[in-house]
C-alpha positions in Angstrom: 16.9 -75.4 175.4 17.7 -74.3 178.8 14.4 -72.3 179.8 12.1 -75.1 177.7 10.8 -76.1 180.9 10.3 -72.4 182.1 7.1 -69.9 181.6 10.4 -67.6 181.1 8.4 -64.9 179.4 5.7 -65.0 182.0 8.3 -64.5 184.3 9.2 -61.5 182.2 5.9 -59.9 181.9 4.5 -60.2 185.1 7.4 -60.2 187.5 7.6 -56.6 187.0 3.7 -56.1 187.6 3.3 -58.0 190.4 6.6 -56.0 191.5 5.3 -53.0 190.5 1.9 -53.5 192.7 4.1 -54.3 195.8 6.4 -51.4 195.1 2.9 -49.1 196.0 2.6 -50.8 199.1 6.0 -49.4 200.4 4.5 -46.1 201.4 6.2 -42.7 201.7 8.7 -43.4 204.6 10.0 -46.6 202.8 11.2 -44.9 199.9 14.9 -45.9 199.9 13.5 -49.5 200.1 11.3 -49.0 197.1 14.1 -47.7 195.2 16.4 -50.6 196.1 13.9 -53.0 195.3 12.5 -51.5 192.2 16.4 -51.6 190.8 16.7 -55.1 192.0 13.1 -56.8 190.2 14.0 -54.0 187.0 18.1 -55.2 186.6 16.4 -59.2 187.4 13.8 -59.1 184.5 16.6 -57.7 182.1 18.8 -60.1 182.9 16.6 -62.8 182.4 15.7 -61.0 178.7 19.4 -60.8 178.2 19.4 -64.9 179.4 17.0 -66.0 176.8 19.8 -64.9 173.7 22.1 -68.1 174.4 19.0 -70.7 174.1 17.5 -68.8 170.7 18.2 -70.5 167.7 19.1 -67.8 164.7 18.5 -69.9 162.2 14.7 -69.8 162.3 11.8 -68.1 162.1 9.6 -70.3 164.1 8.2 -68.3 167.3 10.6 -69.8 170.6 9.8 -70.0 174.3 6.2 -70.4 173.4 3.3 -70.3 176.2 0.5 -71.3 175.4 -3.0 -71.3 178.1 -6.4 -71.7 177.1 -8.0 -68.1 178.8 -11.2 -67.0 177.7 -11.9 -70.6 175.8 -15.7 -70.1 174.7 -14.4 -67.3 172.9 -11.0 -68.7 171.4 -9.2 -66.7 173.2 -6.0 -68.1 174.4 -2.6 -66.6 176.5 -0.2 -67.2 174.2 3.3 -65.8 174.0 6.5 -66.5 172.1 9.3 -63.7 171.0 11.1 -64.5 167.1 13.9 -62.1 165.8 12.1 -59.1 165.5 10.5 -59.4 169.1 13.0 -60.1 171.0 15.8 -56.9 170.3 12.5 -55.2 171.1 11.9 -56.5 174.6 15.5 -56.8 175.5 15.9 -53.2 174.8 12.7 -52.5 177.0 14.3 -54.1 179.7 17.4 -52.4 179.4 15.5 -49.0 179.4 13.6 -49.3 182.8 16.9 -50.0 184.5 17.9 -46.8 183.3 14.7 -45.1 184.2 15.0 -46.2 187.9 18.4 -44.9 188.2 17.8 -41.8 186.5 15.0 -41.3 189.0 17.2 -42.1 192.3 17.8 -38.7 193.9 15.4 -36.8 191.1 11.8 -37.8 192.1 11.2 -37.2 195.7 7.4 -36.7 196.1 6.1 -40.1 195.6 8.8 -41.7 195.1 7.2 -45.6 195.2 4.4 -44.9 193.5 6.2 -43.6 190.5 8.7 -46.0 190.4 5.5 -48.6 190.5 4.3 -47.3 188.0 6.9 -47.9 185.5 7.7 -51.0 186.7 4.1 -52.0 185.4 4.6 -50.4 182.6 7.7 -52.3 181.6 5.9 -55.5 181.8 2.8 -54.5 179.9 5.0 -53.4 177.2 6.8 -56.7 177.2 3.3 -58.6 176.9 2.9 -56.2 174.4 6.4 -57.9 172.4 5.6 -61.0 173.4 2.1 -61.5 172.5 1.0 -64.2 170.0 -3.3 -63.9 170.6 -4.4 -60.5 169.4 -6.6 -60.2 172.5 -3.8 -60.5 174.9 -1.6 -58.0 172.6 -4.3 -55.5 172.5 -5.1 -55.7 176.5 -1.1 -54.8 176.9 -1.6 -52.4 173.7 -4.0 -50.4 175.6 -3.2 -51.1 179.7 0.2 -49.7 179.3 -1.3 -46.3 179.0 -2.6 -46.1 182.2 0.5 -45.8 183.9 2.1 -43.6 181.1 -1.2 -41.3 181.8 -0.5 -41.4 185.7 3.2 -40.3 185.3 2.7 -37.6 182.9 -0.3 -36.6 185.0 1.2 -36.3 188.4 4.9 -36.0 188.2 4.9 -33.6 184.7 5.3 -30.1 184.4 2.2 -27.2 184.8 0.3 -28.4 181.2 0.4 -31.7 182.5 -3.5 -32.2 182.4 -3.7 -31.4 178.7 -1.1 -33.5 177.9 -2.2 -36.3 179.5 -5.3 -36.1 178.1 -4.3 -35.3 174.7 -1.5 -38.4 174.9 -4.4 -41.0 176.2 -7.0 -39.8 173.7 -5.2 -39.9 170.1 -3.8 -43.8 171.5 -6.6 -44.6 172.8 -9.2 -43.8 169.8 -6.4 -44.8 167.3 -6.7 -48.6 168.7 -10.3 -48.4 168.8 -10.4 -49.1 164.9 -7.4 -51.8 165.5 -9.8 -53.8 167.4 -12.3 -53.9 165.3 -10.7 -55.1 162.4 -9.3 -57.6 165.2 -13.2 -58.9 165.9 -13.9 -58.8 162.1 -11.1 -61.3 161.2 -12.0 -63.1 164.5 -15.5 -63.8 162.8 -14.1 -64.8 159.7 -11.4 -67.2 160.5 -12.6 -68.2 164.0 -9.4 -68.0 165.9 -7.6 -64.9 167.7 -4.0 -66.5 167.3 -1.7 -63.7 165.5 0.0 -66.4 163.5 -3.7 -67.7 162.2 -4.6 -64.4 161.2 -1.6 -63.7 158.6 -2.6 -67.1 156.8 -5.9 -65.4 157.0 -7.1 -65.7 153.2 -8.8 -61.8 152.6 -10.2 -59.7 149.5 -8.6 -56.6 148.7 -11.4 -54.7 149.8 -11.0 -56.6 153.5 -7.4 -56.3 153.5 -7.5 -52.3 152.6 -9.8 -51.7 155.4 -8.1 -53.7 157.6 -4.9 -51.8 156.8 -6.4 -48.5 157.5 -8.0 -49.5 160.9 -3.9 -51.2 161.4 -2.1 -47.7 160.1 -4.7 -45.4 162.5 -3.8 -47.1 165.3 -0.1 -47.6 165.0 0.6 -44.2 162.7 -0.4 -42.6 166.0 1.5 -44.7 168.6 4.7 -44.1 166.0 3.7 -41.2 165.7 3.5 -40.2 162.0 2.6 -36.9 160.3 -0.1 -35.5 161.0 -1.1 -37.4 163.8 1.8 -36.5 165.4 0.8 -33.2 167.3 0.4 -35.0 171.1 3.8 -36.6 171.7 6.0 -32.4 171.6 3.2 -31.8 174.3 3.7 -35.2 176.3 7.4 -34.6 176.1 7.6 -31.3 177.2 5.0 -32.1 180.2 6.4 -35.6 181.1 9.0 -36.4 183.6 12.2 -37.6 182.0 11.5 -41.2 182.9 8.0 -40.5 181.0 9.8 -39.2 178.0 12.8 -42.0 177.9 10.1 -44.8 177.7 7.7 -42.7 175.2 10.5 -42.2 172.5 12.3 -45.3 173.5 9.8 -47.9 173.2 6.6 -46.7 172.8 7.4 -45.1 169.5 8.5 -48.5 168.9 5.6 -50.5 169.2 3.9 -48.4 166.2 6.4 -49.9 164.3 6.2 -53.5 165.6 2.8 -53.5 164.8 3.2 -52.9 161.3 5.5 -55.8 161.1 3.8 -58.0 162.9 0.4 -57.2 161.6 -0.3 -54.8 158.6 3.1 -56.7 156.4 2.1 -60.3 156.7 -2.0 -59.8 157.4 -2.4 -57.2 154.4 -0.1 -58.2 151.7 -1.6 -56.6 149.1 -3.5 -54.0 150.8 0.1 -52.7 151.7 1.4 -52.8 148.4 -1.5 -50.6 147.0 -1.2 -48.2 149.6 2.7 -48.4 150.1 2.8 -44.9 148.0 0.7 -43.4 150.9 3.1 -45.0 153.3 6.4 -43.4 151.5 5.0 -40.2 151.3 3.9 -39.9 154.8 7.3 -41.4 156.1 9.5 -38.4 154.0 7.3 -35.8 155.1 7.8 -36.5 158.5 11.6 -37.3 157.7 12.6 -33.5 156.1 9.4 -31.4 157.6 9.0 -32.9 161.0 13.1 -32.0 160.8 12.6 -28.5 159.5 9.9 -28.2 162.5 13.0 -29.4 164.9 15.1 -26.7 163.9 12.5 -23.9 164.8 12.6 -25.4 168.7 13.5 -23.2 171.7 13.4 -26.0 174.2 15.5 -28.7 174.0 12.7 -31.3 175.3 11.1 -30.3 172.0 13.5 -29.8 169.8 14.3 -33.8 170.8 11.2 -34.5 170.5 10.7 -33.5 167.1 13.8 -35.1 165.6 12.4 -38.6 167.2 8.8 -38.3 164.6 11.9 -37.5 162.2 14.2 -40.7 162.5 10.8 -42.9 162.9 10.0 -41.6 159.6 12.7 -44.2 158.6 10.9 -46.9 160.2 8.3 -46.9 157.9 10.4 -46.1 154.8 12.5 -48.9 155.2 9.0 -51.2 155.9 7.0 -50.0 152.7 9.8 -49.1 150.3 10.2 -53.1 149.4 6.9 -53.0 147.0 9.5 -51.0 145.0 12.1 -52.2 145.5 10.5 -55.6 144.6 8.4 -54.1 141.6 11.9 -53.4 140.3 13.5 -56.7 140.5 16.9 -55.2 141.3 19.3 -57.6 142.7 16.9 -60.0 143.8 15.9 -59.8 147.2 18.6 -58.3 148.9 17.5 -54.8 149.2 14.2 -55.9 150.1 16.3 -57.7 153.2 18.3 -54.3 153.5 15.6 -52.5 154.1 13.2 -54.4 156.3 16.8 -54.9 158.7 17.3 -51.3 158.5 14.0 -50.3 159.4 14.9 -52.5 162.7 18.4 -51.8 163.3 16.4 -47.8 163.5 14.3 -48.9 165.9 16.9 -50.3 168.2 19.1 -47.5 167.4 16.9 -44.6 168.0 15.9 -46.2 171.5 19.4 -46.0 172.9 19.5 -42.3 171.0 16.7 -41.0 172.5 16.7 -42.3 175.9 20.2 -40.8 176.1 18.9 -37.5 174.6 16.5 -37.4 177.2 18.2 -38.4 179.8 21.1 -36.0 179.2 18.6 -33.2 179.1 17.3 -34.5 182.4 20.6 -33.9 183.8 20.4 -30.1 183.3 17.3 -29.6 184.0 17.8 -31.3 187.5 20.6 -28.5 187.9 19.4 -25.6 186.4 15.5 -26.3 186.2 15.2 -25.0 182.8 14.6 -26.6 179.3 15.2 -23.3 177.1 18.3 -23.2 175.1 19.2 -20.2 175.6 19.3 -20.6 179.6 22.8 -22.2 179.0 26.2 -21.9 177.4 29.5 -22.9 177.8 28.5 -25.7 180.0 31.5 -27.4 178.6 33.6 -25.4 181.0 31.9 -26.9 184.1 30.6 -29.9 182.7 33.5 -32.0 180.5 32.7 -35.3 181.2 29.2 -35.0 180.9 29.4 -32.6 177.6 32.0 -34.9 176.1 29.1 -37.9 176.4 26.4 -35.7 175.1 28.6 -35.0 172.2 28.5 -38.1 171.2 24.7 -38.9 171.5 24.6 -35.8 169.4 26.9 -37.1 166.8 24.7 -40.6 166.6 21.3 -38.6 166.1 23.4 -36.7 163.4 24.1 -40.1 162.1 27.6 -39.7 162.3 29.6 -43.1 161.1 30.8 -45.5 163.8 27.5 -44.9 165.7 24.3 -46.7 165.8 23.2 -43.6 164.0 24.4 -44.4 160.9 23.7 -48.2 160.8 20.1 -48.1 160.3 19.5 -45.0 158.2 21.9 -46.1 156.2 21.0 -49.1 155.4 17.3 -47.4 155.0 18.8 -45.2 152.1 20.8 -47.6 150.4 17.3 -50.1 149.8 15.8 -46.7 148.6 18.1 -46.2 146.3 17.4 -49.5 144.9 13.7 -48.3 144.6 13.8 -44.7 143.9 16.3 -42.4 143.6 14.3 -39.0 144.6 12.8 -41.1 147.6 16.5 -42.0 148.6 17.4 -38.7 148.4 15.0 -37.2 150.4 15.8 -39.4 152.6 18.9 -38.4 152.4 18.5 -35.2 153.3 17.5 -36.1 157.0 21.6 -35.9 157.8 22.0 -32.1 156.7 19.0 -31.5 158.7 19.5 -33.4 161.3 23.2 -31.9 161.7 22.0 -28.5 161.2 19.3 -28.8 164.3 21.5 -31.0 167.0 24.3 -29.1 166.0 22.7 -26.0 166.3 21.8 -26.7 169.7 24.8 -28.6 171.4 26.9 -25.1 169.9 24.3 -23.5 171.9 24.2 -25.3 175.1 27.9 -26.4 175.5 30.4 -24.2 173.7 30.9 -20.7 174.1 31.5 -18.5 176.9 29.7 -19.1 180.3 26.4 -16.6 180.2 24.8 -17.3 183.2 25.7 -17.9 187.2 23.9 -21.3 187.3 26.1 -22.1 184.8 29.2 -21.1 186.2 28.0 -23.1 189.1 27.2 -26.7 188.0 29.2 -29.8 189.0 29.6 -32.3 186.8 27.8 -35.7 186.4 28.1 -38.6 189.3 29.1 -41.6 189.6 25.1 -42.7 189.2 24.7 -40.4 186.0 28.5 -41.5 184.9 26.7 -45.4 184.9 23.5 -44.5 183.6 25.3 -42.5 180.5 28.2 -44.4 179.5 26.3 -47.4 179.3 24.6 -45.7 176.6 27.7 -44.5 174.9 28.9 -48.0 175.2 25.9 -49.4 173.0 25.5 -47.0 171.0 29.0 -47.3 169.8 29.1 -50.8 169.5 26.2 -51.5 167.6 27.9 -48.8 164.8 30.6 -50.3 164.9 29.5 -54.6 165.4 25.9 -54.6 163.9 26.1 -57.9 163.2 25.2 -59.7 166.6 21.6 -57.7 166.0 21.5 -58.2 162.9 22.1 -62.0 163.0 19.4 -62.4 165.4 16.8 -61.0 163.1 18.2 -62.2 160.0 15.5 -65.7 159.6 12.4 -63.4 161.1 13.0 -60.6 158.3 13.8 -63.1 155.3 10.5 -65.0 156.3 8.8 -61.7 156.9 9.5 -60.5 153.1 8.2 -63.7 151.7 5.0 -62.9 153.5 5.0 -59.3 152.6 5.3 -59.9 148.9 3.0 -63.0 148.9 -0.4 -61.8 147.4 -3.4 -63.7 149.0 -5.9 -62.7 146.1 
């Protein structure tokens, strides 16, 4: 392999930090510098994620690129890290996202400029340890440090609530993980090792593995977030800068999810199985009532917002619906596949979505300084090139066919057919809603006639928001219309992944 004899994903995690810590140093009247260079390190680390594709083999699910230190020794506690197929989409697309997030903030953020781009280049290296992680100590230190710089953004370059959000945002994750460490101590004690892979052969009781479970779904139901621990991330959004909202929906919400697959599945076999009915109906309330919620919005930030706890809700579907599905014993195993795939394909899916959701809205409100719906109108007429992009991140978080929309909610819906035909429904019902509220507000924003002078005088997008965009169409497209390059990649990691899942340890 061509990076055996590199630390590559060293490299990946900490180039950005140690980057990031520079960056600060720049000061005020280096600003232009700290941009170009905070591109530069940001488009570097992703193509060195993008690099590490041609050397992984598909055809396992070992972990590769494995790093392996002793750190804290007397305590068992070692840096190790190592990405497998369910990783690695996960850290590529976090790579991929800062880029955007440092363009996106090129002429935007003035005041501060190289301290906020510092920040989220730390950021984006934290949330790669936290990918990349194989000791539970070094996956909860990421787990919790990447909330510092979140907490900083929000806090100083958000809107006038900004100091509730931030403190809202930072308390719910931070007590949430509280319970997640303990239950990470507790099977320390037991099985004398802090290695993630040692804990899922970790033989438990039921009684251990439910309360494990619980102190797992605490902390990641509220990083997803799930209903009704859900209430922090509308405020965060609204108050957050768009690069703060483009890495909350696009990968934070992500690593709620992760968790559950790297932890609660395989570490809590049976304690998920038992409780997977808790997990369903927690996962469709938050798919047709967080929707419901969406279409009540006034500000677009919000209404976004919303309708990202909505599409997660699929996430978790497609993670816990395979107890069904397997209690069944329809076809075999392939709808257990379908939906644990789906569930991922969503994740990727909804992290292109998003970011371009927010990142489209960030490009009117840099115009027109307003979030409110009905501040616009017939921005079609002034805006084509840009409206004609939005229209199609709209039709991929309707789910529209041909988009990356479809791929994974689809396949989500399909397994829960094969479990549940009123669960598939429901589900199901996620596309009327979600037409009715994106549709609702694109007719709003874009088409009709012009209302309003700011309107009448915006320009269109530039050639730096033409980049940062189309990329995003381009993606988004092709992974509705070629999922199989993603789904190839993840293919071993899932199949192994089931077997755990459905492997009792009582």
């Amino acid at each position: 392999m061509f990076f055996s004899s590199w630390p590559i994903l060293s490299i990946i995690v900490w180039l950005p930090i140690v980057a990031g810590i520079f960056v600060m140093s720049f000061g005020a009247s280096h600003a232009s510098l700290a941009r170009w260079f905070a591109l530069a390190i940001s488009v570097v680390v992703f193509g060195l994620s993008l690099a590490l594709l041609p050397s992984f083999d598909t055809h396992t699910y070992a972990m590769q690129f494995v790093e392996r230190v002793p750190w804290i020794p007397q305590f068992g506690i070692n840096y190790h890290l190592g990405v497998d197929g369910i990783s690695l989409p996960l850290l590529i697309l976090t790579t991929f996202t800062t880029v955007l997030v440092i363009i996106a903030a090129w002429e935007v953020i003035k005041e501060k400029a190289h301290q906020y781009l510092a920040a989220f280049l730390i950021m984006e290296g934290m949330m790669n340890g936290t990918f990349a992680a194989l000791d539970a100590i070094v996956f909860y230190f990421f787990f919790e440090a990447m909330l510092i710089p979140m907490f900083i953004v929000i806090g100083i370059w958000g809107g006038p609530k900004r100091v509730f959000a931030t403190i809202k945002f930072f308390l719910y994750t931070f007590l949430g993980s509280v319970f997640m460490l303990i239950a990470l101590i507790y099977m320390y004690f037991k099985g004398g090792s802090f290695s993630i892979l040692a804990m899922q052969q970790l033989p438990l009781s039921m009684t251990e593995q439910v309360l494990i479970f619980l102190a797992f779904f605490i902390a990641f139901a509220v990083k997803i977030p799930m209903w009704p621990v859900h209430t922090w991330l509308p405020d965060a959004h609204v108050e957050a800068p768009t690069g703060g909202s483009v890495i909350l929906a696009a990968i934070m919400l992500k690593i709620g999810g992760y968790g559950f697959l790297r932890f609660s599945l395989p570490i809590t076999p049976d304690a998920s199985a038992l409780l997977d009915g808790m997990m369903i109906a927690l996962s469709l309330i938050a798919i047709v009532y967080i929707g419901f919620v969406a279409l009540a919005q006034s500000d677009m930030k919000k209404l976004v917002a919303y309708s990202s706890i909505s599409h997660m809700g699929f996430v978790t579907l497609g993670i816990f619906v395979i107890f069904m599905i397997y209690d069944n014993a329809i076809n075999g195993g392939s709808g257990i596949h379908m939906a644990l795939e789906g569930a991922m394909v969503q994740m990727i899916s909804h992290g292109l979505i998003s970011a371009a959701m927010f990142l489209s809205i960030g490009v009117l409100y840099d115009r027109l300084h307003s979030r409110e719906i009905s501040a616009y109108g017939g921005v079609v007429n002034t805006m084509p090139w840009f409206a004609a992009m939005m229209m199609v991140f709209a039709m991929a978080n309707v789910g529209l066919p041909g988009t990356s929309g479809f791929v994974g909610e689809f396949m989500v819906i399909l397994a829960a057919f094969k479990a549940n035909f009123w669960i598939a429904l429901l589900a199901a019902l996620t596309l009327i809603i979600g037409a009715s509220y994106t549709l609702w507000m694109v007719k709003r924003v874009f088409f009709g006639e012009i209302q309003n002078q700011g309107v009448a005088e915006l320009k269109d997008v530039n050639p730096r928001e033409a980049w940062m965009l189309g990329s995003l169409v381009f993606l988004i497209i092709l992974l509705g219309v070629w999922p199989n390059p993603l789904l190839d990649l993840m293919h071993a990691t899932i199949e192994h992944l089931a077997q755990q899942a459905l492997t009792s340890k009582l």
